[in-house]
N, C-alpha and C positions, 0 to 999 in steps of 0.2 A: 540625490542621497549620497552623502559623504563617506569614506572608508568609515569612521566613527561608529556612524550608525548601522552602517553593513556588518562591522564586527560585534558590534551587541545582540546583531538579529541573528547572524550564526551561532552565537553562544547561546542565546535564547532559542534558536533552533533545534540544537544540540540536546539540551537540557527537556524543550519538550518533546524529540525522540525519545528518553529516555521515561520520561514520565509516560508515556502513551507505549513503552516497551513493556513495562510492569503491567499495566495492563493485557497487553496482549500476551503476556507470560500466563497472567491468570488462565485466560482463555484457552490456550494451548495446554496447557498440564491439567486441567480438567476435562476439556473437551477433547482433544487431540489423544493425550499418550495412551487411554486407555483402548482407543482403535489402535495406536499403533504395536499396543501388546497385543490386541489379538491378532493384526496382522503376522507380527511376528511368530506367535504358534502356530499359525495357520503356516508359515513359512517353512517352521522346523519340523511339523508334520507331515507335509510332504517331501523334505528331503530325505537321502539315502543316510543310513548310519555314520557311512563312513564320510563323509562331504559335512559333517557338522564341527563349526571352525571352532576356536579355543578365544575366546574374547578378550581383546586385550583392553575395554574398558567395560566396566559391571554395566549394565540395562541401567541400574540404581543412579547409576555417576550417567548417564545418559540425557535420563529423561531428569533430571533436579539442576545438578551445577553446568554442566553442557549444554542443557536447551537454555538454562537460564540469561551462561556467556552468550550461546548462539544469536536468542530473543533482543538481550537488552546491547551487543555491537551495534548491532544490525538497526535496531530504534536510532541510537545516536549516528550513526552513519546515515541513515535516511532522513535525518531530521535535520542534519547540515546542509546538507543536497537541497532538500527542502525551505530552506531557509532562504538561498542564494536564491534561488528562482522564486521565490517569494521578490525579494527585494528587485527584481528585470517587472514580475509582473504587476506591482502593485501601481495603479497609476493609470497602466495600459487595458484591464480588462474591463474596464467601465468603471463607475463612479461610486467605487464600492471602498466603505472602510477599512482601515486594518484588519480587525474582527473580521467581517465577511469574505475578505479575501483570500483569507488565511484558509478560511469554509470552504470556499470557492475552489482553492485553488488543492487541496485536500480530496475532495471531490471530484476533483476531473481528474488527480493522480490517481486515485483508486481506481477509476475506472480505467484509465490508460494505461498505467502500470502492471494491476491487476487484473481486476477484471476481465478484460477483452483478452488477453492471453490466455486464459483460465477457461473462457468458453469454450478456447479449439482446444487447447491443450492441459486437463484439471490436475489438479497433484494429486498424486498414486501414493497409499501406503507400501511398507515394504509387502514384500511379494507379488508386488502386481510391476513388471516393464521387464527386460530380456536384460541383462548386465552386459551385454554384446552392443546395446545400443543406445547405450545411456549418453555417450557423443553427441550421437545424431539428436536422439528428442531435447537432451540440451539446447544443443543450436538452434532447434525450429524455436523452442519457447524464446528465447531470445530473440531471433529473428522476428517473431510476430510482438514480444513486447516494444523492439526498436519500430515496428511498421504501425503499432500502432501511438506511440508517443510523438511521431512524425505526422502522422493522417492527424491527432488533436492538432497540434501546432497549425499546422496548414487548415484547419476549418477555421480555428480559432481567426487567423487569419483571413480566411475568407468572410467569416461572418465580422469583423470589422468593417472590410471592401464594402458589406455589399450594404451596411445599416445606415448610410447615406442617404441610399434610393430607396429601400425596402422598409426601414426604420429597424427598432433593434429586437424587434418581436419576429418578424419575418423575415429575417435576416438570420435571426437567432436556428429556427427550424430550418433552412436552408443550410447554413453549415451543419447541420446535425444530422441529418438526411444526407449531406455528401458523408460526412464521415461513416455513416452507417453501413451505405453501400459500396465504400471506398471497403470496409472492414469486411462485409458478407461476399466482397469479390476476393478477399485474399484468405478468407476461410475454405472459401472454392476451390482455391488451386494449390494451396497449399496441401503437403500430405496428411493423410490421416494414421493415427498413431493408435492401436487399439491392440495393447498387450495384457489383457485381464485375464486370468487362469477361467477357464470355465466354470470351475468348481468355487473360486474367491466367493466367498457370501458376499453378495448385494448389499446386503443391510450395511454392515462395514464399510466398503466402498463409498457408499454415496453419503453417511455419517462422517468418513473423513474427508470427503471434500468439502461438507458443509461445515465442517470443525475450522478448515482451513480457509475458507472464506468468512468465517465468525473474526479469526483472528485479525486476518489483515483488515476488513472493517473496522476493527475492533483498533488496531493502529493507526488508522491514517485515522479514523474520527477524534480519537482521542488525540492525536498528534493539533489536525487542526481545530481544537476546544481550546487545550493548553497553550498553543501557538500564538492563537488569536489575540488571547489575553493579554499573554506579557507582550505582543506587537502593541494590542490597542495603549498598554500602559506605557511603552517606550513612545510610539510616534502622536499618541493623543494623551496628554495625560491629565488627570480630574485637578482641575484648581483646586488648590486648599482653600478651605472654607476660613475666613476672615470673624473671629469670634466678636461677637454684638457689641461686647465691653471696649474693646480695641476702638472698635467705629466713634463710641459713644467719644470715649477718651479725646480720640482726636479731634473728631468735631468738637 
């Protein structure tokens, strides 16, 4: 694959972050802000009088032009990144189109990126984690996103190794099974982080983590839909149809 074509798949990368970002905009500002207004009340009603701070951006400017910046950076920056490793993996993960690749490889970021971090460590609306230790739960989530986008890589790997001898079925479940237990031994020892107020409503809670797993679903699907396409149109693309009169003519 030539620099050429590598730079049109980053821009193509880019472009369908951005498309799969508006999407995920939707989702988030329907689904999302309205837990996290009530989180927010739930916040301001248990603070003291005096400890209630002076906002130096409106809630309004928050949740519209802020999440919007926040949503659609963050699409295009993930969609670049996504791109490049698109272009190392396409080739190497089996015998899979543009199109599917794009799916493929969409799909295992979700879950690598997201996903499996999210099951030890979920996102908390506001008023739910200590401000004393927002450091720490940083680092772990990071810490288990880098542990597990290294645990894919290395199955992914393994399951190569081993579809010589096992073929690509049972070869297939054997990397997935090491990566599983590779993943439930570092849910083990890693710490547990359980900073929920007692009184935080449940309902709330478990609606924004489900909002925020809507979203990123809602991102990487859409990312690899869009992606796929303009790959399939860049690295395969539809012969133009040769009109009947033309044929006629020349014969």
């Amino acid at each position: 694959m030539n620099s050429t074509v590598v730079r049109n798949l980053l821009v193509r990368g880019m472009l369908a972050g951005l498309g799969a970002g508006v999407l995920a905009l939707v989702v988030a500002y329907f689904l999302g802000e309205p837990l996290v207004d009530k989180a927010i009340g739930f916040e301001e009603s248990h603070a003291p009088a005096h400890e209630h701070e002076v906002e130096l951006v409106s809630r309004g400017l928050q949740s519209t032009a802020g999440l919007a910046t926040g949503v659609l950076v963050y699409g295009v920056a993930f969609g670049g990144i996504a791109a490049l490793a698109y272009c190392f993996a396409l080739g190497r993960v089996g015998r899979f189109g543009p199109r599917a690749t794009a799916l493929l490889l969409s799909g295992i970021a979700l879950v690598a990126v997201y996903v499996v971090p999210f099951l030890k460590y979920p996102a908390n609306p506001p008023a739910v984690g200590d401000p004393d230790t927002i450091g720490k739960r940083t680092t772990l989530y990071f810490l288990m996103m880098v542990l597990s986008l290294l645990l894919a890589v290395a199955a992914t790997l393994l399951g190569k190794r081993l579809a010589a001898g096992l073929g690509n079925w049972y070869a297939t479940v054997v990397a997935v099974a090491a990566f599983a237990l590779a993943i439930g031994l570092a849910y083990a020892f890693l710490p547990v982080v359980n900073e929920v107020p007692a009184d935080f409503p449940a309902t709330v809670l478990w609606r924004f983590r489900v909002s925020a797993l809507a979203m990123q679903t809602t991102l990487w699907a859409g990312f690899g839909l869009l992606f796929g396409e303009l790959a399939q149109r860049l690295l395969q693309p539809t012969p133009t149809a040769v009109p009947a009169s033309a044929v006629t003519a020349t014969g």
